[in-house]
N, C-alpha and C positions, 0 to 999 in steps of 0.2 A: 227379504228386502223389499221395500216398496216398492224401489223405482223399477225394473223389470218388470211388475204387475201393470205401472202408472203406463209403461212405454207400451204396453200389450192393450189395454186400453184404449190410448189415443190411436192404435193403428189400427185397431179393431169400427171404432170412431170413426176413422178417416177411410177406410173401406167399405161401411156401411154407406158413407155418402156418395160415395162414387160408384155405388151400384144400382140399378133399377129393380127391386128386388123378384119384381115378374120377370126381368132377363137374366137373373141370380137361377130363378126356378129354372126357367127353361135350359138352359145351359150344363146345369149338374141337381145331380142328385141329394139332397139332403146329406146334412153329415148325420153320423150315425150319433151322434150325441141331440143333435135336434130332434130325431127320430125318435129314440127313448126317453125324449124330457128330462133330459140329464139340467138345461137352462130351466125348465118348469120348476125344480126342487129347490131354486133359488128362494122362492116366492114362498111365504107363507100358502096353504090350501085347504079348504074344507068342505064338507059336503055339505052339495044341496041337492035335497031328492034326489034325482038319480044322477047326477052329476057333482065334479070334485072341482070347485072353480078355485082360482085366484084372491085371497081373499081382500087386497086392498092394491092390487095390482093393475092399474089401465093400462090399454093399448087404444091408439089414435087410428082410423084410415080417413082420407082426402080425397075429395074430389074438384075439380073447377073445369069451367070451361063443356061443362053439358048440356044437350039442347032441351032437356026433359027437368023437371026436378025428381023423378022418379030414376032416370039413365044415373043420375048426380049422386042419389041414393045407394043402387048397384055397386056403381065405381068405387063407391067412400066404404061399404062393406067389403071390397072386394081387396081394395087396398088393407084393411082392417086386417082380412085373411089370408092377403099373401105374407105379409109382415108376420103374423102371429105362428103362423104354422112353419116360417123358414126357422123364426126364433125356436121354438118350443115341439115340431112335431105336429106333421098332418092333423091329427086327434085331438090337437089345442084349436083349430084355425078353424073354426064352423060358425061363422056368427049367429046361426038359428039357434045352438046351443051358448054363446054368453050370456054373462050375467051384468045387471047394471045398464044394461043399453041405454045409448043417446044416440041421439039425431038431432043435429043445428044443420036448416040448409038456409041458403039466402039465394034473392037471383038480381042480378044489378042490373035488367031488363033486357040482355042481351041470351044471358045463358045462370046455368044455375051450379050451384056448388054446394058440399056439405061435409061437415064433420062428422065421423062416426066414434064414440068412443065407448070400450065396454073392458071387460073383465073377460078373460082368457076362460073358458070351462071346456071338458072333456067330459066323458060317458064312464 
């Protein structure tokens, strides 16, 4: 039946946003399914050299509000990798190892912000 999935969804949805996912981390422990990439098997994945990424799959991280365009950098990676590793399992969440990287930063002369977006890879 759909609607039980639909309703698992939207409340899934609705607790994603109302969580900080850095205060998600700190507070507990991964579930064991993020751990294993039980959500990674969702995603189509193939290899590339020594790594098994995502193959058509982004993840986004944010920054605003930093005094550096470099801190704004940090943050928008960092964001990148708390999201990715709560989803998919520490081993997903290393942006040294994604694939696809982007970086859009802008500064509206007060402070700086930036987009980071890439492809989930593991070892």
């Amino acid at each position: 039946m759909i609607r039980p999935f639909a309703t698992a969804i939207i409340g899934l949805a609705v607790a994603l946003v109302a969580i900080d996912p850095a205060d998600a981390q700190r507070k507990r422990a991964p579930s064991a399914s993020a751990q294993d990439g039980a959500l990674a098997s969702l995603h189509e994945q193939r290899r590339e050299g020594n790594r098994v990424c995502m193959v058509d799959h982004f993840h986004n991280g944010s920054s605003a509000g930093q005094p550096s365009r470099k801190a704004a950098e940090v943050a928008a990676m960092r964001s990148w990798a708390e999201f990715t590793a709560w989803e998919y399992g520490d081993h997903w969440g290393n942006p040294a190892m994604a694939g696809s990287k982007s970086m859009r930063c802008g500064n509206d002369g007060k402070s700086w912000s930036c987009d980071f977006d890439a492809r989930a890879c593991r070892r």
